[in-house]
C-alpha positions as CSV (number, residue, x, y, z in Angstrom):
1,X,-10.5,2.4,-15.5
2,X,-10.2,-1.7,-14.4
3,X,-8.1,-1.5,-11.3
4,X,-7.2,-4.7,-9.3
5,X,-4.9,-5.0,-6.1
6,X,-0.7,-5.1,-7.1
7,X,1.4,-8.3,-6.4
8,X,4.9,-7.8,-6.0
9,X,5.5,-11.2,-7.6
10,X,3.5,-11.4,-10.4
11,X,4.4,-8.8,-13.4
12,X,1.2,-8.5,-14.5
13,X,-0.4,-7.0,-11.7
14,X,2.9,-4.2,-11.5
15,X,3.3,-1.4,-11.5
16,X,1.3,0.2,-8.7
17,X,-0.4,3.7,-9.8
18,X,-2.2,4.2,-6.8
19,X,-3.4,3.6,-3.5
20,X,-7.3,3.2,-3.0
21,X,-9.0,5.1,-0.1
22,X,-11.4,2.2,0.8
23,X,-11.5,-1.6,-0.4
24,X,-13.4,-1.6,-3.7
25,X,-15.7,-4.7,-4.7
26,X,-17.5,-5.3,-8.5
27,X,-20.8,-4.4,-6.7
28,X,-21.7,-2.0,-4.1
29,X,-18.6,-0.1,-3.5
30,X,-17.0,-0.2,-7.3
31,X,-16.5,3.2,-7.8
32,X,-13.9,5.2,-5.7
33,X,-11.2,7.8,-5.6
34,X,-7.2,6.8,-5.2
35,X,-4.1,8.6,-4.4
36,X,-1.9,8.3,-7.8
37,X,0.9,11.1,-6.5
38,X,1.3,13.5,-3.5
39,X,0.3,12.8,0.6
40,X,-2.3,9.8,1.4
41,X,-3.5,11.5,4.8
42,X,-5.1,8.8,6.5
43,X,-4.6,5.9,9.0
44,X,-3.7,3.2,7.5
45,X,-4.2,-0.1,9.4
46,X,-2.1,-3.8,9.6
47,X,1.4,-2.1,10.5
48,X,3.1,-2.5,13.9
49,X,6.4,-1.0,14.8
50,X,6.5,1.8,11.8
51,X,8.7,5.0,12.6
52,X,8.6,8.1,10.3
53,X,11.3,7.5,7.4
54,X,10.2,4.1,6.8
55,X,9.2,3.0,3.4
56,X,6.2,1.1,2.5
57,X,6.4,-1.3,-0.6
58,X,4.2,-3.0,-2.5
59,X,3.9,-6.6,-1.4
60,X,4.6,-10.2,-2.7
61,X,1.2,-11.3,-1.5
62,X,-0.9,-8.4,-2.8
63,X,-1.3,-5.1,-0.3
64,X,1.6,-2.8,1.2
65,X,4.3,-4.2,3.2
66,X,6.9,-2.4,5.4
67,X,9.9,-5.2,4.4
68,X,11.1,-4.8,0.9
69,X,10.2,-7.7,-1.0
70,X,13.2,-10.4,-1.4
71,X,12.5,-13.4,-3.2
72,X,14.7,-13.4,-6.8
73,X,11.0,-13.2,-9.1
74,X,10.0,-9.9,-7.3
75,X,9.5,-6.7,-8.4
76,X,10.4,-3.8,-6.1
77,X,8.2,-1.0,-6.0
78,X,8.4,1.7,-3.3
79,X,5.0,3.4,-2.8
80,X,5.1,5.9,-0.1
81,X,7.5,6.9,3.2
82,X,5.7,7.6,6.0
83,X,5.7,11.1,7.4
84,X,3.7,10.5,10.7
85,X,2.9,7.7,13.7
86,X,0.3,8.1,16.2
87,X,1.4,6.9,19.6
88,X,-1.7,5.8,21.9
89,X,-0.8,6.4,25.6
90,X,-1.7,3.3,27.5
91,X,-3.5,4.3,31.1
């Protein structure tokens, strides 16, 4: 299957029918598993300021966002809520 990242503002590149483990390339790391349905246990990197209960969309520039797309040519696709944020104590 030819898989490329989902944009939020351009139709062709919606819907979203899964989210990659790691970045894929055309080259050394082409092939790869995804998470089409169920829990994506992992870490996932780029957020500040989740809380569990938020909802994670697909974004207008490509990628996940935590703000539902608002601009009047987007599409609005909610991928995932997240169960679980990891707190690192400061000492």
């Amino acid at each position: 299957i030819k898989v490329g990242v989902c944009d939020a503002d351009d139709s062709s590149k919606m819907p979203c029918i899964g989210i990659a483990y790691e970045e894929m390339n055309t080259t050394s790391t082409k092939d790869n598993y995804a998470v089409v349905s169920g829990v994506y246990n992992t870490n996932i990197s780029g957020f500040t300021g989740l809380s569990e209960g938020d909802i994670l969309y697909v974004s207008d520039s490509g990628g996940l966002t935590q703000t539902r797309p608002s601009n009047t040519d987007d599409l609005i696709q909610n991928v995932g809520i997240v169960l679980k944020t990891t707190v690192k104590a400061c000492l």
